[in-house]
C-alpha positions as CSV (number, residue, x, y, z in Angstrom):
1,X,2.2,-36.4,72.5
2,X,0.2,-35.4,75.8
3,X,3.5,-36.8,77.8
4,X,6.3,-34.9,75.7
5,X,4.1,-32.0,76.1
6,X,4.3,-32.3,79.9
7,X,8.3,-32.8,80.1
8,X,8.4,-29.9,77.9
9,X,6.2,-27.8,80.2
10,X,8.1,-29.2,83.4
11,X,11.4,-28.5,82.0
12,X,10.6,-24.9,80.4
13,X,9.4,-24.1,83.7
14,X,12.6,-24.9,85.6
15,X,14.6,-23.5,82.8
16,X,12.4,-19.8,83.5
17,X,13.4,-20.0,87.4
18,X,16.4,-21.3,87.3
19,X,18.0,-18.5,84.6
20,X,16.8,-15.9,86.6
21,X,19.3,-16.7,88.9
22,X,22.1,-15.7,86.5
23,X,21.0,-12.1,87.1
24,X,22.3,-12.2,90.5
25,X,25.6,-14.6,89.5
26,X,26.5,-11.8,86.9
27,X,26.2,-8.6,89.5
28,X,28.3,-10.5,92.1
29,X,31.2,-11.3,89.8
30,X,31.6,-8.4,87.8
31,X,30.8,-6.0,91.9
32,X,34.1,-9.4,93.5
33,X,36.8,-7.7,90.8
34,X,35.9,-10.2,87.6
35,X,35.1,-8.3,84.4
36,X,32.3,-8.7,82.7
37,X,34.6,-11.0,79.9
38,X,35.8,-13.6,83.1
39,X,32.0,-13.4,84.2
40,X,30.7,-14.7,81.1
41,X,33.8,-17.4,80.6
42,X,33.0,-18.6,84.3
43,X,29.7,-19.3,83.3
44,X,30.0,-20.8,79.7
45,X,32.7,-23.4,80.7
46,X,31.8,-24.0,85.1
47,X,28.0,-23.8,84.8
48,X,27.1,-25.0,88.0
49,X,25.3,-22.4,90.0
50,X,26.3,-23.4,93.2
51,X,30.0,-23.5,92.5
52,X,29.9,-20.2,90.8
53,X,28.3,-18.6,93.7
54,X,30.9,-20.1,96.4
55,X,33.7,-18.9,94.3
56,X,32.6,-15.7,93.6
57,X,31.1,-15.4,97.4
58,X,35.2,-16.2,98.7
59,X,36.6,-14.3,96.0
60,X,34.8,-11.2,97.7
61,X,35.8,-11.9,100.9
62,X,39.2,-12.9,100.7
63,X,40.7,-11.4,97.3
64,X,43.3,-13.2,95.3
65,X,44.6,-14.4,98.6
66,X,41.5,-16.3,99.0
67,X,41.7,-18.1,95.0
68,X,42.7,-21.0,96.6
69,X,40.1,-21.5,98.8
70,X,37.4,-20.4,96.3
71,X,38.7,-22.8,93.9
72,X,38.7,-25.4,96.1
73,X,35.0,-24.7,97.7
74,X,34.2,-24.6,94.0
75,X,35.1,-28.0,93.2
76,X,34.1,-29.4,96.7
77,X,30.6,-28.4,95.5
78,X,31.0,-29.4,91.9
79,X,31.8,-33.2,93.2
80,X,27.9,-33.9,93.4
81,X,27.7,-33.6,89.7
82,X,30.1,-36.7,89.5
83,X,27.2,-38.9,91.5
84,X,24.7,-37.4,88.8
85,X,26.6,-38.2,86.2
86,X,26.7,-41.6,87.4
87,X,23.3,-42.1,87.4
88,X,22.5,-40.2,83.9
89,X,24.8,-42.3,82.4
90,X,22.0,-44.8,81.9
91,X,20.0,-42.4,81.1
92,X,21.7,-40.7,78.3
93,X,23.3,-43.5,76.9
94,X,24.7,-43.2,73.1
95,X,28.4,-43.2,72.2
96,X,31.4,-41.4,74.1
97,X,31.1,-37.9,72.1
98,X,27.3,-37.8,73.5
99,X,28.2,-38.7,76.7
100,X,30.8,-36.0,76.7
101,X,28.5,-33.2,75.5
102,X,25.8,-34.0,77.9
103,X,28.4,-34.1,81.1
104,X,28.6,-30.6,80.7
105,X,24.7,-30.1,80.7
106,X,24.5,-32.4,83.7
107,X,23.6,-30.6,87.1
108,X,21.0,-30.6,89.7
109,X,18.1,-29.3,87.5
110,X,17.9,-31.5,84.5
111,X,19.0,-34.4,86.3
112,X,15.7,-33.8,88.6
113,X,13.5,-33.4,85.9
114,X,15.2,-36.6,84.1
115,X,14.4,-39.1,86.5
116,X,10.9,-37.7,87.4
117,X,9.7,-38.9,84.3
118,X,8.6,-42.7,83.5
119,X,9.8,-43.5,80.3
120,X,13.5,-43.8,78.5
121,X,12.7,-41.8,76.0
122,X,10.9,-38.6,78.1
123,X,13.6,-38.9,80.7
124,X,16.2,-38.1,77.8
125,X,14.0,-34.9,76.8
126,X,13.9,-33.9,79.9
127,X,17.5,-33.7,80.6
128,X,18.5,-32.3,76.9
129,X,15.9,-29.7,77.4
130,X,16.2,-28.6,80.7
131,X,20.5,-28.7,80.3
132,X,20.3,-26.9,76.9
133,X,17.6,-24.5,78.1
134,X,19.3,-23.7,81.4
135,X,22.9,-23.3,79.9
136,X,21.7,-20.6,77.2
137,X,19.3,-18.7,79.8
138,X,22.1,-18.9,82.7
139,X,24.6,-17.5,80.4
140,X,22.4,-14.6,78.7
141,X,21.6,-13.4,82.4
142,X,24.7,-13.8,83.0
143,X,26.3,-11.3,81.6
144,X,22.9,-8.8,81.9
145,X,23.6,-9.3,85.1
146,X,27.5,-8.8,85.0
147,X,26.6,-5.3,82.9
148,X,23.5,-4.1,85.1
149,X,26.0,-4.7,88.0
150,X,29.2,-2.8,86.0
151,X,26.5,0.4,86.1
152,X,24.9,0.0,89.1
153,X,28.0,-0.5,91.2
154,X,27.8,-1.7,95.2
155,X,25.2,-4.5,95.2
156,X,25.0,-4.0,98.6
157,X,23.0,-1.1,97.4
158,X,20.4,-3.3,95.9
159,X,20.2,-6.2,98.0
160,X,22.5,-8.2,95.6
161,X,25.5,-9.2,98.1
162,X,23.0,-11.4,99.8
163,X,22.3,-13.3,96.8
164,X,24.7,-16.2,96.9
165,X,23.3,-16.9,100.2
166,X,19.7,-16.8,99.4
167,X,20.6,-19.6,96.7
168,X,22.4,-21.9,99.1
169,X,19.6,-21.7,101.4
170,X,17.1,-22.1,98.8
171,X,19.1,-25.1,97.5
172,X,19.4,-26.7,101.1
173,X,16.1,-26.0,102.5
174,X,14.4,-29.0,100.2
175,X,17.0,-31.3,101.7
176,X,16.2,-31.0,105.7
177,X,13.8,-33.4,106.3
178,X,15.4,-35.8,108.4
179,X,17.2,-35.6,111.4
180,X,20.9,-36.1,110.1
181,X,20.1,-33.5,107.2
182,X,18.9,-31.1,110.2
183,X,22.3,-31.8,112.6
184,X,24.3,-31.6,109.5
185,X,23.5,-28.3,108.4
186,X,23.0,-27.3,112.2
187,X,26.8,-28.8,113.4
188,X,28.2,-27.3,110.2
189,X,27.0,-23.8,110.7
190,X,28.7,-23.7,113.9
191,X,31.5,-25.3,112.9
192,X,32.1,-22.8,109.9
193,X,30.9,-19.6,112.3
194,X,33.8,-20.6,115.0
195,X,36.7,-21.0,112.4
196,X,35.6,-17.7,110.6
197,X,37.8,-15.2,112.8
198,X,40.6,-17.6,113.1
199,X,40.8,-18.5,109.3
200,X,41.0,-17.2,106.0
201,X,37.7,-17.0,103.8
202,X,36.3,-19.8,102.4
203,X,38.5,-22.1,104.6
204,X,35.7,-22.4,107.0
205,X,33.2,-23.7,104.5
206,X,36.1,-26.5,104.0
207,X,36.3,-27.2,107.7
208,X,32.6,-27.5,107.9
209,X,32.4,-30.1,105.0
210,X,34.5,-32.5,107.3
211,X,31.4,-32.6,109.2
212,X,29.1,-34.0,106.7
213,X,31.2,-36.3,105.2
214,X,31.8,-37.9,109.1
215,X,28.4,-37.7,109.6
216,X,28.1,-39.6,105.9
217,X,30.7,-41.7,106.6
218,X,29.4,-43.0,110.5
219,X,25.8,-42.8,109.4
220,X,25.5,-40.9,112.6
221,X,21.8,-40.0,113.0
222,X,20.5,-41.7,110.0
223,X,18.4,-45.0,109.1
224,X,20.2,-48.0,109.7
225,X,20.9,-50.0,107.2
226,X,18.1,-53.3,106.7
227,X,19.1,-56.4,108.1
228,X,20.5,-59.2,105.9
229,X,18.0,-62.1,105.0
230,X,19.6,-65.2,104.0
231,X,18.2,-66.5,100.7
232,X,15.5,-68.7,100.5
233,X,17.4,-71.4,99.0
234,X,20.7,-71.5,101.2
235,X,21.4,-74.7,102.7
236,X,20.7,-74.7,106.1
237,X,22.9,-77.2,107.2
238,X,26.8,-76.1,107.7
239,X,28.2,-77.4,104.7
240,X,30.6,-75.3,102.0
């Protein structure tokens, strides 16, 4: 009981900080041109903050001449969520309709708290608490935010249009620890500030990605990989 108390503390706790983000999500959409309506839809059937915020954040800049690219920085973000499903397929297990509802419920936070824990069973509670939790508090704050914003008008007034921001960093600061993390995020910066005058929003944040995933893909800057060992009990003659 002492350990399902814990994951239940844990996981309220990240629901709390998390859901507070909404507030923000909410005044961006509704200040971009999205009513309060296609605020809250966004939220109930995307719900993954990071997407929201890049489409919202290229919608702004660009218009409906920029949907394109918000979509697509959108989904560019939402592919992590693909490698966590992976790994909380394990996790979840049950049948294909459970699987299915908790895909949707699968994102950075409950899958954190998920594999923290050291048991099946309190890994599951995690990640049903913390998905469930977070999607009903994102969406409530979602659309407070999407009215407070509808009255208050120009969130530059408030501080608001730097929101998105603030939550990307916040998201990426955890992450630079190493030195390919650092030169990543360094190389695409720059990458992303050169092609801003010369292209339209949110087609330098697509440019930029190149340079992680060839970074990724070389291993440039990173570990290498460990030597193979031959197994103990190969032949060592040159026979088949």
């Amino acid at each position: 009981m002492t350990a399902e108390r814990e994951v239940w503390r844990e996981a309220l706790g990240v629901v709390l900080a998390t859901s507070a983000y909404g507030i923000s999500f909410g005044a961006l959409a509704v200040a971009s041109g999205l009513d309060v309506w296609q605020t809250c839809v966004l939220s109930l059937l995307m719900f993954t903050g990071g997407s929201q915020f890049a489409f919202v954040g290229v919608f702004t800049a660009g218009g409906l001449a920029a949907l394109p690219s918000a979509i697509a920085s959108a989904a560019l973000l939402g592919v992590r969520n693909v490698a966590y499903g992976m790994r909380m397929s394990t996790i979840v297990a049950g049948g294909p309709f459970r699987k299915a509802a908790a895909a949707h419920f699968t994102i950075d936070e409950s899958t954190a708290v998920a594999i923290s824990q050291s048991q099946p069973r309190l890994r599951q509670l995690g990640f049903w608490i913390t998905g469930i939790g977070i999607f009903v508090g994102w969406n409530i704050t979602t659309l407070v935010g999407a009215l407070v914003g509808d009255v208050l008008g120009d969130p530059k007034t408030w501080g608001l249009d730097a929101a998105a921001a603030a939550a990307f960093l916040a998201l990426l600061w955890p992450r630079l620890k190493q030195r390919q993390a650092v030169a990543v995020g360094v190389a695409a910066a720059v990458v992303a500030a050169a092609f801003t005058p010369l292209l339209m929003p949110g087609l330098p944040v697509l440019v930029a990605a190149v340079v992680a995933i060839a970074v990724g893909w070389f291993n440039w800057l990173g570990w290498p990989s460990p030597p193979r060992t031959e197994r103990a009990d190969a032949p060592s003659g040159g026979g088949a």
